[in-house]
C-alpha positions, 0 to 999 in steps of 0.5 A: 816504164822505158823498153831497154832495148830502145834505150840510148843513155843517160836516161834518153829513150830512142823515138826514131821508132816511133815517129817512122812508124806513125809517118808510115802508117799515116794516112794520105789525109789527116784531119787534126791540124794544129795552127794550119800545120798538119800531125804529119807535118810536125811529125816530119819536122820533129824527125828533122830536128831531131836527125839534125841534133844527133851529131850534137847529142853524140858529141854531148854525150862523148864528152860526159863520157870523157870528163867521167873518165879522166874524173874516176883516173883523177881520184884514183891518183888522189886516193893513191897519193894520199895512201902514200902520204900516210 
């Protein structure tokens, strides 16, 4: 079940949290390592990634935003129109 204060939209739940609070409670020396890279080291490249797309997920997410917009004013002039027709 999603926490809905943690919620962004359309279905996409906010892992900032997450990822600062494992990269700060980390300890200096972890022992898993994953094809030489350390969990601390994926951990700050995911967090990487993820600051560097959210300029695109905002724009992502305007533009949904925009197109369901001018969508419900477009059927509402075509359900208008169509009162007047008949």
């Amino acid at each position: 079940m999603c926490d809905p204060e943690r919620e962004v939209g359309y279905g996409i739940t906010d892992s900032w949290d997450e990822i600062v609070e494992t990269l700060q409670g980390a300890p200096d020396s972890i022992d898993t390592e994953l094809g030489g890279y350390t969990e601390r080291q994926l951990l700050a490249g995911r967090l990487n990634m993820l600051f560097r797309d959210r300029r695109a997920h905002a724009y992502t997410r305007q533009l949904m935003e925009t197109e369901a917009r001018m969508s419900r004013e477009s059927w509402g002039r075509a359900t208008d129109t169509s009162d007047l027709v008949h």
